[in-house]
Kinemage of the C-alpha trace (Angstrom):
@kinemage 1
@onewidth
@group {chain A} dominant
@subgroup {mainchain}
@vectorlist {calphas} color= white
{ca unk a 1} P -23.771 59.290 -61.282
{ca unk a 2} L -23.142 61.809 -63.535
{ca unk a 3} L -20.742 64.703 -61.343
{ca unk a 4} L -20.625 67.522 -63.994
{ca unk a 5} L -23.028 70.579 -63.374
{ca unk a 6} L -23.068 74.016 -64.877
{ca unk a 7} L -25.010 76.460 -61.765
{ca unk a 8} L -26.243 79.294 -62.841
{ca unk a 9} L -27.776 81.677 -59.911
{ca unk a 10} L -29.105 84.984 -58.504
{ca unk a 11} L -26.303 87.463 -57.950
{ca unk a 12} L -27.747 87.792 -54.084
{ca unk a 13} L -29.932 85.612 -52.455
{ca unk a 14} L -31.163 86.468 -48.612
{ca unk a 15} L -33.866 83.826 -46.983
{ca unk a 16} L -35.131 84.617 -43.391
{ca unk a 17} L -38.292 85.391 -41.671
{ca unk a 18} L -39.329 89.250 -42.698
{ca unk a 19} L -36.246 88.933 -45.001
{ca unk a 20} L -38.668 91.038 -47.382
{ca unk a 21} L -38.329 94.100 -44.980
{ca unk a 22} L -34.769 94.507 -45.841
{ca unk a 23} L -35.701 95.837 -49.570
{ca unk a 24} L -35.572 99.451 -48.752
{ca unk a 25} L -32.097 99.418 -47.447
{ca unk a 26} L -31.069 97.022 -49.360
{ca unk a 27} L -31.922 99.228 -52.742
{ca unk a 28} L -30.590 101.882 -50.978
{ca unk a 29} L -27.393 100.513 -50.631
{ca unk a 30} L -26.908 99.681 -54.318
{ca unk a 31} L -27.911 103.226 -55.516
{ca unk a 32} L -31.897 102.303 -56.873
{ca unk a 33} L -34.126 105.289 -56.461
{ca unk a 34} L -36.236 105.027 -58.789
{ca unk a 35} L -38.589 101.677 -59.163
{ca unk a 36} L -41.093 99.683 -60.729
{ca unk a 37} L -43.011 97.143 -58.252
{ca unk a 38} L -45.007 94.640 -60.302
{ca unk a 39} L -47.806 92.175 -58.724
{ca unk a 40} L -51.029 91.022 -59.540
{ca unk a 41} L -54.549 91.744 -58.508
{ca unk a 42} L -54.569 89.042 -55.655
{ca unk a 43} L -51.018 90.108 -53.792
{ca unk a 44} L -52.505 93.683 -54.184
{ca unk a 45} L -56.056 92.631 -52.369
{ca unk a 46} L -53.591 90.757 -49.756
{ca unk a 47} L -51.870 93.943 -48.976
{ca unk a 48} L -48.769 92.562 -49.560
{ca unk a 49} L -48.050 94.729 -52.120
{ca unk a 50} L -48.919 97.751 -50.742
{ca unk a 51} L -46.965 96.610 -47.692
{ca unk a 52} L -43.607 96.807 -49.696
{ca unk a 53} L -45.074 99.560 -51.853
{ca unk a 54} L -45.372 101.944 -48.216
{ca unk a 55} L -41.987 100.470 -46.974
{ca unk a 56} L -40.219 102.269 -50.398
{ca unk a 57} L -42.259 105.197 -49.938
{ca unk a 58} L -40.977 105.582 -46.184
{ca unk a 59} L -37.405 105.384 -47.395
{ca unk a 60} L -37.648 108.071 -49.826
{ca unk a 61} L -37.985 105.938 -52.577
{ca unk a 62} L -39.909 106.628 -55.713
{ca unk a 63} L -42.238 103.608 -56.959
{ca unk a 64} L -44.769 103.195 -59.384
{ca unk a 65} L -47.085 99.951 -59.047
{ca unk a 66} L -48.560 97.366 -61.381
{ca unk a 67} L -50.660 95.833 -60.593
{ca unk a 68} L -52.517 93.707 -63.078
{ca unk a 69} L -50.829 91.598 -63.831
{ca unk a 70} L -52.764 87.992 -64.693
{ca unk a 71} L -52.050 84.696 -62.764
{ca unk a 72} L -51.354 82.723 -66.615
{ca unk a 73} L -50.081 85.993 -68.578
{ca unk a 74} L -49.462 85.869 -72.409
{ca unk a 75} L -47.661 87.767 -74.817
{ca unk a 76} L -49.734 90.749 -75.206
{ca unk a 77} L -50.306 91.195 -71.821
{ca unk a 78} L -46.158 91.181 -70.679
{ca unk a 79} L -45.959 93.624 -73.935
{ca unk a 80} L -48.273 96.182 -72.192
{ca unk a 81} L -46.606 95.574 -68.833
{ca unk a 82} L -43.085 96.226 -70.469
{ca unk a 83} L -44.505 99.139 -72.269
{ca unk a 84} L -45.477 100.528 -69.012
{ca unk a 85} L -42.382 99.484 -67.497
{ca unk a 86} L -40.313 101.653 -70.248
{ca unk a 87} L -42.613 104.694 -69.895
{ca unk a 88} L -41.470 105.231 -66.378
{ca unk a 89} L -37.450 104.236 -67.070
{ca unk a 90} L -37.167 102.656 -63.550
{ca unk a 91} L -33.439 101.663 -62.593
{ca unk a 92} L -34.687 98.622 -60.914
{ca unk a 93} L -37.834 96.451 -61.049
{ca unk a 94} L -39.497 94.259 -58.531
{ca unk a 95} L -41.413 91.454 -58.763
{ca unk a 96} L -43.805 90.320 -56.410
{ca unk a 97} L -45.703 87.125 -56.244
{ca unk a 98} L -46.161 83.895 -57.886
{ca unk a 99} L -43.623 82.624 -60.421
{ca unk a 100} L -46.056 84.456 -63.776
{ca unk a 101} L -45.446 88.064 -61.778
{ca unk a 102} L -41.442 87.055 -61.035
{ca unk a 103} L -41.212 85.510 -65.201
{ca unk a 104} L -42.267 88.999 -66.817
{ca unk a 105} L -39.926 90.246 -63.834
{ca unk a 106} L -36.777 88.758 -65.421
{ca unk a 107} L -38.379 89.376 -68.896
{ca unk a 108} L -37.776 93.145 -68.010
{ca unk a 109} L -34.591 93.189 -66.780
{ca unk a 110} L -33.532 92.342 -70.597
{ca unk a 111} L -36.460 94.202 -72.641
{ca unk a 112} L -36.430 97.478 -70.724
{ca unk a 113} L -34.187 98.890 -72.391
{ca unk a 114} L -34.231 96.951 -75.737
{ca unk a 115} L -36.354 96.939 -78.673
{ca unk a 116} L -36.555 93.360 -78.923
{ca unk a 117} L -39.917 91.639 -78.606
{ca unk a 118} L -41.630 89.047 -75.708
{ca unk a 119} L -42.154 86.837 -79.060
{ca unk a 120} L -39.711 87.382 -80.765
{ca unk a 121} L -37.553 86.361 -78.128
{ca unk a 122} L -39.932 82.751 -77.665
{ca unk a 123} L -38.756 82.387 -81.214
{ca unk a 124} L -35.109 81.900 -80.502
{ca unk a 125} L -33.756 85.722 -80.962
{ca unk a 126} L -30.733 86.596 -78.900
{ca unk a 127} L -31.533 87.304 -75.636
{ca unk a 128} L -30.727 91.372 -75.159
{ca unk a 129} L -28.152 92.115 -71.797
{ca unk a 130} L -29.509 92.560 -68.644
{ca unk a 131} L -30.122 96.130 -68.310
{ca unk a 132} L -32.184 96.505 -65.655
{ca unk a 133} L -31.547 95.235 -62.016
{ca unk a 134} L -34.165 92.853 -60.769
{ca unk a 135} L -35.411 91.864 -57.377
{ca unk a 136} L -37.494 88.658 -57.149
{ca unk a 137} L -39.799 88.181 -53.505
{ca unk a 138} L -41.708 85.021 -54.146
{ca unk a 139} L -44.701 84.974 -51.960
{ca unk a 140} L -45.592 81.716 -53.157
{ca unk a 141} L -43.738 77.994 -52.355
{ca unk a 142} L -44.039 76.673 -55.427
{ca unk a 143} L -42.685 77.612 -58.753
{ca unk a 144} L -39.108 78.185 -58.020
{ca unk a 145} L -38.950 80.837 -60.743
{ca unk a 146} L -36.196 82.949 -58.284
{ca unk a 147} L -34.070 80.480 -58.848
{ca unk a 148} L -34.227 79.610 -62.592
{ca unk a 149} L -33.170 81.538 -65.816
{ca unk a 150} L -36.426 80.248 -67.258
{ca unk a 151} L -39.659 82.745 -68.116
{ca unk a 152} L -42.831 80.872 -69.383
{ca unk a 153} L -45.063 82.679 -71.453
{ca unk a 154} L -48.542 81.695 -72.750
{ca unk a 155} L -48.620 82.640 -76.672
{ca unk a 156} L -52.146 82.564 -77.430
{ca unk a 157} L -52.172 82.963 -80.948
{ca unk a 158} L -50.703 79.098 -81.501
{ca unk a 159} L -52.504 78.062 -78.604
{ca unk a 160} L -49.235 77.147 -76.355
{ca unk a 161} L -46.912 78.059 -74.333
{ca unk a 162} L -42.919 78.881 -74.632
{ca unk a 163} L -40.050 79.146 -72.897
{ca unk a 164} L -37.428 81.732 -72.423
{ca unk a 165} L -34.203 80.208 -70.980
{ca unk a 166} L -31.038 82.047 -70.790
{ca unk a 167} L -28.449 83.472 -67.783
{ca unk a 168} L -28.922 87.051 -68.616
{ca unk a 169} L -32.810 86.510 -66.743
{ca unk a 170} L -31.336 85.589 -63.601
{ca unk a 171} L -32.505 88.270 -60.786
{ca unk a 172} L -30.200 90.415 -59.178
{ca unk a 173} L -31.457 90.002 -55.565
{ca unk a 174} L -34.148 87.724 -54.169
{ca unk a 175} L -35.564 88.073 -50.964
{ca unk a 176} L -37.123 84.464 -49.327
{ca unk a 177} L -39.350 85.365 -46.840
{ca unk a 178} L -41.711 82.514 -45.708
{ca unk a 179} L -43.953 85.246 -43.669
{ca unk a 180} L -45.560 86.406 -46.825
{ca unk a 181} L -46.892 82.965 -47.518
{ca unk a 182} L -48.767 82.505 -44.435
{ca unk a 183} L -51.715 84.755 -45.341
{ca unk a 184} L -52.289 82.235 -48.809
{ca unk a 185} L -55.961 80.136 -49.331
{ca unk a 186} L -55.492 76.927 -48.537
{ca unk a 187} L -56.048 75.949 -52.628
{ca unk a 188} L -53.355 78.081 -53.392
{ca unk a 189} L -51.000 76.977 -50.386
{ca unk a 190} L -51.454 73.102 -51.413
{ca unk a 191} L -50.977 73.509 -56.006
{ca unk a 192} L -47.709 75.807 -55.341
{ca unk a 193} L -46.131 73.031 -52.743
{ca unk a 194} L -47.249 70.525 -55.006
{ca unk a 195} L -45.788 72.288 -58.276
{ca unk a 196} L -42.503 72.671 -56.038
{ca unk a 197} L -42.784 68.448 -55.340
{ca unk a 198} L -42.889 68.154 -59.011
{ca unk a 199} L -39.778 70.576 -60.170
{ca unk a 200} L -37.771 68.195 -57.438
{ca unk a 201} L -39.135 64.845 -58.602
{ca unk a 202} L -39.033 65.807 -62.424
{ca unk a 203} L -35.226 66.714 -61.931
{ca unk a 204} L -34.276 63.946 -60.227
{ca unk a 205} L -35.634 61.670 -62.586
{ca unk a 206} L -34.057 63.178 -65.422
{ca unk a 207} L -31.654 62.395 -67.720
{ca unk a 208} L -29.942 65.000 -67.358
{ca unk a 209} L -29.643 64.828 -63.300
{ca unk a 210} L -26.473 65.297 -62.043
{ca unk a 211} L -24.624 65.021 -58.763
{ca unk a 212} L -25.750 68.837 -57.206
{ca unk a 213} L -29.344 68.633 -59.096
{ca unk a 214} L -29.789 65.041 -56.957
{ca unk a 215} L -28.123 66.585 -53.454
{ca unk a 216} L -30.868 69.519 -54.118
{ca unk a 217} L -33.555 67.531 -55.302
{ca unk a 218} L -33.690 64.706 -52.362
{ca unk a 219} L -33.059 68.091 -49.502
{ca unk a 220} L -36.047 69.783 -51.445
{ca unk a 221} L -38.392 66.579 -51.611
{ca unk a 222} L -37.686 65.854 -47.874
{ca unk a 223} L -38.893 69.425 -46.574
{ca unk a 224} L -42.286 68.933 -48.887
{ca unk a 225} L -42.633 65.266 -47.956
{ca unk a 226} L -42.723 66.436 -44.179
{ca unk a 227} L -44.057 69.903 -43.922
{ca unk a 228} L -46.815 70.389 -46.967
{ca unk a 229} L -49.211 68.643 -44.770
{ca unk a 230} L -48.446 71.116 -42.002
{ca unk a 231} L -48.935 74.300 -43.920
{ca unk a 232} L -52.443 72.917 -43.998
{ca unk a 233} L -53.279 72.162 -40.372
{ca unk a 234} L -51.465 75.596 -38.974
{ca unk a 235} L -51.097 77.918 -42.129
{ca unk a 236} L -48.748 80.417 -39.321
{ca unk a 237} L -46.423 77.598 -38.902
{ca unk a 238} L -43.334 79.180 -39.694
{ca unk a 239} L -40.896 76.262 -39.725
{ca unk a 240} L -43.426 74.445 -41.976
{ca unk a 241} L -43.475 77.566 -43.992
{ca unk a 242} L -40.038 78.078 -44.321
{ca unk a 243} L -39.070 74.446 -45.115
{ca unk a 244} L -41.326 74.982 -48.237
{ca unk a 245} L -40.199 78.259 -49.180
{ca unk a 246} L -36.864 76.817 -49.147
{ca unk a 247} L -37.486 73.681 -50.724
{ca unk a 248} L -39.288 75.333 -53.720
{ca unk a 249} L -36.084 77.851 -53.933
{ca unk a 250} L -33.857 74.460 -53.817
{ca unk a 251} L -36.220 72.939 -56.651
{ca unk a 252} L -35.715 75.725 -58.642
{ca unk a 253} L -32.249 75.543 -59.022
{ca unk a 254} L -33.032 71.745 -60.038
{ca unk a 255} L -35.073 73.032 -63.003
{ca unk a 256} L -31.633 75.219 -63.749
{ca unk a 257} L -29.401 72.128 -63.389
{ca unk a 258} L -31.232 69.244 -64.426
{ca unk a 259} L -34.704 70.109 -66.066
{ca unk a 260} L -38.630 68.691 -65.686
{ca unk a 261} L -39.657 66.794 -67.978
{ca unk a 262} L -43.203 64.592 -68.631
{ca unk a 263} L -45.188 65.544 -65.945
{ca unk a 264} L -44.580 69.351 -66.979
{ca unk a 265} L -44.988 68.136 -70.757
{ca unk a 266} L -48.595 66.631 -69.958
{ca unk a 267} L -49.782 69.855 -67.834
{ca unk a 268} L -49.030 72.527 -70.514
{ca unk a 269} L -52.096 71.630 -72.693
{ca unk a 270} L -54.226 71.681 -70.001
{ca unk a 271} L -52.875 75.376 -68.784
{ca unk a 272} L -53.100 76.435 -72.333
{ca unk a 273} L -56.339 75.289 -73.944
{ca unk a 274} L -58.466 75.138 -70.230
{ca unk a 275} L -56.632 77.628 -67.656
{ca unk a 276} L -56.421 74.582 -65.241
{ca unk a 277} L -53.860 76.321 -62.757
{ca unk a 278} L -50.437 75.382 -63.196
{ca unk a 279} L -49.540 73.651 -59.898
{ca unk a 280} L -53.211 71.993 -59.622
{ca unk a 281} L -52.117 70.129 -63.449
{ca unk a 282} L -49.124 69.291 -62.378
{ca unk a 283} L -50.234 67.714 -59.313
{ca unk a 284} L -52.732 65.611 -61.058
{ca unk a 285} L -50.242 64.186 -63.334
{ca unk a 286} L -47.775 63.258 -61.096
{ca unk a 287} L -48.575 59.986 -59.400
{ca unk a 288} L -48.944 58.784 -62.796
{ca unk a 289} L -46.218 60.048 -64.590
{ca unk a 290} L -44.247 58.488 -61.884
{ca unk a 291} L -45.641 54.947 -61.874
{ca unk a 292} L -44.087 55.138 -65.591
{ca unk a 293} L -40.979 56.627 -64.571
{ca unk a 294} L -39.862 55.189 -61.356
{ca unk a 295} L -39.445 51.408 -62.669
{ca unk a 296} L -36.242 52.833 -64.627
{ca unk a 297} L -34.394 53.780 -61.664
{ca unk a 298} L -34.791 51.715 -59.072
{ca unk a 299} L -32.038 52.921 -57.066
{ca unk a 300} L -33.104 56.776 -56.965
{ca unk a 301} L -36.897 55.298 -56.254
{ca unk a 302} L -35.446 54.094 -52.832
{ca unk a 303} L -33.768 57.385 -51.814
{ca unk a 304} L -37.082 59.681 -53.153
{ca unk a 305} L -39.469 56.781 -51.022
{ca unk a 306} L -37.570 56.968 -47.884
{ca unk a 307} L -38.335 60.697 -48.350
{ca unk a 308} L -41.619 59.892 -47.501
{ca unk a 309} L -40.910 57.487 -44.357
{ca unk a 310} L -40.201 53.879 -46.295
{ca unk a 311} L -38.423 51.852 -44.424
{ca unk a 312} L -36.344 49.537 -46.482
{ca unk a 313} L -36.242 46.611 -43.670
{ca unk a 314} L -40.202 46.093 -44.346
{ca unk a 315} L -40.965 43.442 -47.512
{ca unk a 316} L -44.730 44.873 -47.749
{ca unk a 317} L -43.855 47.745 -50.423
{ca unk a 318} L -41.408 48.202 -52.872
{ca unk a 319} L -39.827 51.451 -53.062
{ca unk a 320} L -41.466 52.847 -56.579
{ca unk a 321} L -45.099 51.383 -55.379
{ca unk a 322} L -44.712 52.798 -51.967
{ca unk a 323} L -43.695 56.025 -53.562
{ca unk a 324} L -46.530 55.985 -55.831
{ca unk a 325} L -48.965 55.141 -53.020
{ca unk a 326} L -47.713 57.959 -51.298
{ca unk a 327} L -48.321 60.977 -53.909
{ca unk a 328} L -52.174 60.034 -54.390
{ca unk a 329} L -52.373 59.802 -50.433
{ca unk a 330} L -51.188 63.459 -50.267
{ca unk a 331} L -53.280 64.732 -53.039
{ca unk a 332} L -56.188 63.172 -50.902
{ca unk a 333} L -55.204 64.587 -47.935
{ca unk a 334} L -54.136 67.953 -49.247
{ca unk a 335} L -57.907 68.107 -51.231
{ca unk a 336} L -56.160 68.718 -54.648
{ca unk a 337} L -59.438 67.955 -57.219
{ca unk a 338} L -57.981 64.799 -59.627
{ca unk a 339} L -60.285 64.769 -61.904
{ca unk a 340} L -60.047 66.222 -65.537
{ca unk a 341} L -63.795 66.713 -66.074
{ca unk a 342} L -63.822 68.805 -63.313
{ca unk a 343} L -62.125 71.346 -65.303
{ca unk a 344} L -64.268 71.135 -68.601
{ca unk a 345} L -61.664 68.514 -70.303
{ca unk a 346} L -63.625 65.973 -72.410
{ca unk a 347} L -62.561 62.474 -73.508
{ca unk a 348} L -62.887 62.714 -77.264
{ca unk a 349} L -59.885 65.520 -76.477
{ca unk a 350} L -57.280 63.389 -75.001
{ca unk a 351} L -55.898 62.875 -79.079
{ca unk a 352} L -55.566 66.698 -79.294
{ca unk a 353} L -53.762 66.575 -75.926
{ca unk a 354} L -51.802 63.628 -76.129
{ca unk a 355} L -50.264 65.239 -79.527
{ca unk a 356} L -49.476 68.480 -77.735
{ca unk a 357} L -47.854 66.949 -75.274
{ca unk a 358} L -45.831 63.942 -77.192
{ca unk a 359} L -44.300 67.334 -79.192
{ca unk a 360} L -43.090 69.179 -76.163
{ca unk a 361} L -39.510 67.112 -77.327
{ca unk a 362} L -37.691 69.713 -75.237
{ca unk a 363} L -39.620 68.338 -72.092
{ca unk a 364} L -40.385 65.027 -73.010
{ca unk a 365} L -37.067 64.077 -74.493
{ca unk a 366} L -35.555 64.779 -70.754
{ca unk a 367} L -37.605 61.919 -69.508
{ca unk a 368} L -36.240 59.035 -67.977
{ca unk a 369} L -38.953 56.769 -69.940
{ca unk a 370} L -39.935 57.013 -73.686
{ca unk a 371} L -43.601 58.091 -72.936
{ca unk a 372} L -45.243 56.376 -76.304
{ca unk a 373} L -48.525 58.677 -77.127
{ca unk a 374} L -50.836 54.997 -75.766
{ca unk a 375} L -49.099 55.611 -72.833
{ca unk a 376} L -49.545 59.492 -72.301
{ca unk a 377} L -52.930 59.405 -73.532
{ca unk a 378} L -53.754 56.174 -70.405
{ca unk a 379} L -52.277 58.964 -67.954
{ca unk a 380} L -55.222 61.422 -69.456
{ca unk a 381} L -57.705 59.119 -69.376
{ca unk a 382} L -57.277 57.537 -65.675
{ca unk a 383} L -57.620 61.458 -65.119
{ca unk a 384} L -60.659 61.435 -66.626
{ca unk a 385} L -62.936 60.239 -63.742
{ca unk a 386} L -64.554 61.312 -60.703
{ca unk a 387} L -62.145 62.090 -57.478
């Protein structure tokens, strides 16, 4: 096992039922009068936003909302947000939502005050201080993007999507707070857990795992493995709701230590060139990416299986087929839609995807297996059919 890790972290970090109603004092108490809350449309219909919008507002504190903000956002659109962002010269920012809203919320806290550009920045320039203090409040279980120093942008113009990696995004405070997730649809409730599952799996299956990304990983598919289902049945179950929060928050710092990889690799095409939601692509691809994957590591297969309730003493499964087993049963019970065509994706344009994907060498290269492009472009095609 491989025991050196470099962790890399918010500054603060406060999980807790109704953690989220802390924010006024908390700002308070490190001098921030003057903010920017940023959400999008659906978090403002919830009344989520306007929730923490009325609780500033109360404490004397000055806020301007924006609330716009796409669910897939692309360059131009966190250039107008950061143009916005700079009119008002906030001394703090706060992001509120899923991890697109919290990504351009890190993207201000170095562009604020800096005359460097959203692109220019996916094109490797150096990444500007962090200016502007952040607060993160996920109100999704899913993405993990409080945890990471990653923002990913859509850049339509070349039809992909980068990455912005660096400590200097890292939030300044994030408040967990499982409450806000119990008002979510279903769809939404089931993609996010599932795009947590995959930020834990991916990381530990990846070369790069380490002995912290593994203790993280195996804590983080555990909760998933036993509550998703939950959030489902009761969507005001609290513990269930908190064991995800938590478990995406504990994935995310995977994606900081140890990095995703195929599965992540295969679903950016499919976000890019046919808005398939992020968390539903992802959950797709996983059983599959994993049948190729979990032969190579046999060992880590057993630990990730008994996740999900294998018992080693019974000869009927082994661990990697259990495990695979397993993440189509959830999809089916969860009522996450497996099929490609559902989403407008024709056959004759797996070549097109399988080459987007095989180039994604930052992902793919962090892969336990050497994905060949037959073997990538099998995964698209089993997608292919009906449910």
């Amino acid at each position: 096992m491989n025991m050196a890790f470099d962790l890399s972290s918010s500054a603060r970090t406060i999980m807790g039922d109704g953690s989220s109603k802390k924010l006024s004092p908390l700002l308070l108490e490190y001098g921030k009068q003057r903010i920017v809350v940023l959400m999008d449309a659906g978090i403002k219909k919830s009344g989520i936003g306007d929730g923490i919008t009325t609780n500033l507002q109360t404490a004397g504190i000055q806020a301007k909302t924006i609330a716009d903000l796409p669910r897939e956002p692309g360059v131009p659109d966190v250039d107008k947000v950061i143009g916005e962002v700079k009119e008002f010269n906030p001394d703090a920012v706060i992001a509120v939502g899923g991890g697109s809203v919290l990504d351009i919320g890190k993207l201000c806290s170095v562009l604020v005050q800096s005359d460097v550009s959203v692109l220019e920045l996916l094109d490797g320039a150096e990444i500007p201080e962090h200016a502007t203090f952040t607060v993160l409040i996920p109100t999704t279980a899913g993405t993990g993007s409080e945890a990471t120093k990653n923002a990913i942008i859509s850049i339509p113009s070349r039809n992909t999507k980068g990455a912005v990696v660096h400590e200097r995004l890292l939030p300044d405070l994030v408040l967990l707070d499982p409450a806000l997730t119990t008002s979510l649809p279903e769809g939404i409730t089931t993609t996010t857990g599932m795009d947590a599952l995959c930020h834990a799996m991916e990381c530990y299956f990846s070369k790069k795992a380490n002995a912290m990304s593994d203790l993280l990983a195996l804590d983080a598919i555990k909760r998933i493995a036993r509550s998703i289902r939950k959030t489902i049945g009761d969507g005001q179950d609290i513990e269930a709701r908190s064991d995800m929060m938590l478990a995406a928050y504990y994935a995310g710092m995977c994606i900081t230590l140890s990095g995703t990889n195929a599965v992540h690799a295969l679903s950016y095409p499919l976000g890019t060139r046919y808005h398939i939601p992020h968390g539903q692509s992802n959950a797709m691809l996983l059983p599959y990416v994993m049948e190729q994957n979990l032969a190579a590591m046999p060992e880590k297969s057993l630990y990730a299986a008994k996740c999900f309730g294998y018992d080693p003493q019974k000869k009927d499964w082994r661990p990697a087929d259990y495990l695979v087993k397993e993440l189509h049963s959830l999809l089916d019970d969860l009522d996450i839609n497996t099929s490609l065509k559902a989403f407008g994706v024709k056959i004759e344009d797996t070549e097109m995807l399988v080459e987007s994907a095989h180039q994604n060498r930052r992902l793919m290269d962090n892969n336990p297996v050497d994905l060949t492009k037959a073997q990538i472009g099998a995964i698209y095609s089993r997608l292919m059919g009906e449910k």
